[in-house]
N, C-alpha and C positions, 0 to 999 in steps of 0.2 A: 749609600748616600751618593748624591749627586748635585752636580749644577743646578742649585735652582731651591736645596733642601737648605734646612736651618738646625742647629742643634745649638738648644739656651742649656750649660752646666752651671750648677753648683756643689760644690762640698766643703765639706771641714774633716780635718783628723785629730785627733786628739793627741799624734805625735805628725815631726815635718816626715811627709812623701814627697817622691818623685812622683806628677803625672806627667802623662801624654796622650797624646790623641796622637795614632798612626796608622801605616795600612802598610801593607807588604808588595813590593815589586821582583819577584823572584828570591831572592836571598836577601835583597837591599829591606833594610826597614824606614820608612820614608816618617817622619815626625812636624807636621805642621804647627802642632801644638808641644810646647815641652817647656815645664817648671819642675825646678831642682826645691829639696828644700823647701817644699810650702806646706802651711796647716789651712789655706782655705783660698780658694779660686772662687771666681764671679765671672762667665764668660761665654762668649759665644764662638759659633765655628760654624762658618759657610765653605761647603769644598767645592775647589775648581773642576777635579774630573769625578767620576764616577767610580768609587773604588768603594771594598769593606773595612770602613772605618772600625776601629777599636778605643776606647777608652783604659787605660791604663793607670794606676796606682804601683808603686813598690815603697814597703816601709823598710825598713834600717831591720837588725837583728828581733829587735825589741817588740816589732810589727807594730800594727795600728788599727785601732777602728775608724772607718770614714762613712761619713754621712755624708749621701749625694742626694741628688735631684737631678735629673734629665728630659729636656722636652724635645722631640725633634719634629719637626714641621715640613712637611712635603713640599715642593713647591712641584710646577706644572714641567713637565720634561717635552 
């Protein structure tokens, strides 16, 4: 993804996760998006530079099922 792209998420879990949206800079892990603790996000994410985004989930011991949706939308580079 890049300047210019869109990505609309949704989900729910049925226990709280941790998400994030992040990407990697050598060793660094860079985190633009990050919720502790949630059972359901409604959101969007436009990125400043051009990197490989990742979406992310981790449940607790217990795990979790999550139901997403993801659109991501190109824009013109």
């Amino acid at each position: 993804m890049g300047p210019g792209d869109w990505l609309v998420y949704r989900f729910k879990a049925q226990r709280p996760v941790a998400f994030n949206i992040h990407y990697h800079e050598g060793k660094t892990v860079i985190m633009p998006v990050s919720r502790d603790d949630t059972m359901a996000e409604d959101g969007s994410f436009r990125p400043l530079a051009a990197q490989d985004y990742c979406l992310m989930w981790e449940a607790g011991r217990e795990g979790a099922i999550v139901d997403y949706r993801i659109l991501l939308t190109r824009g013109s580079r």
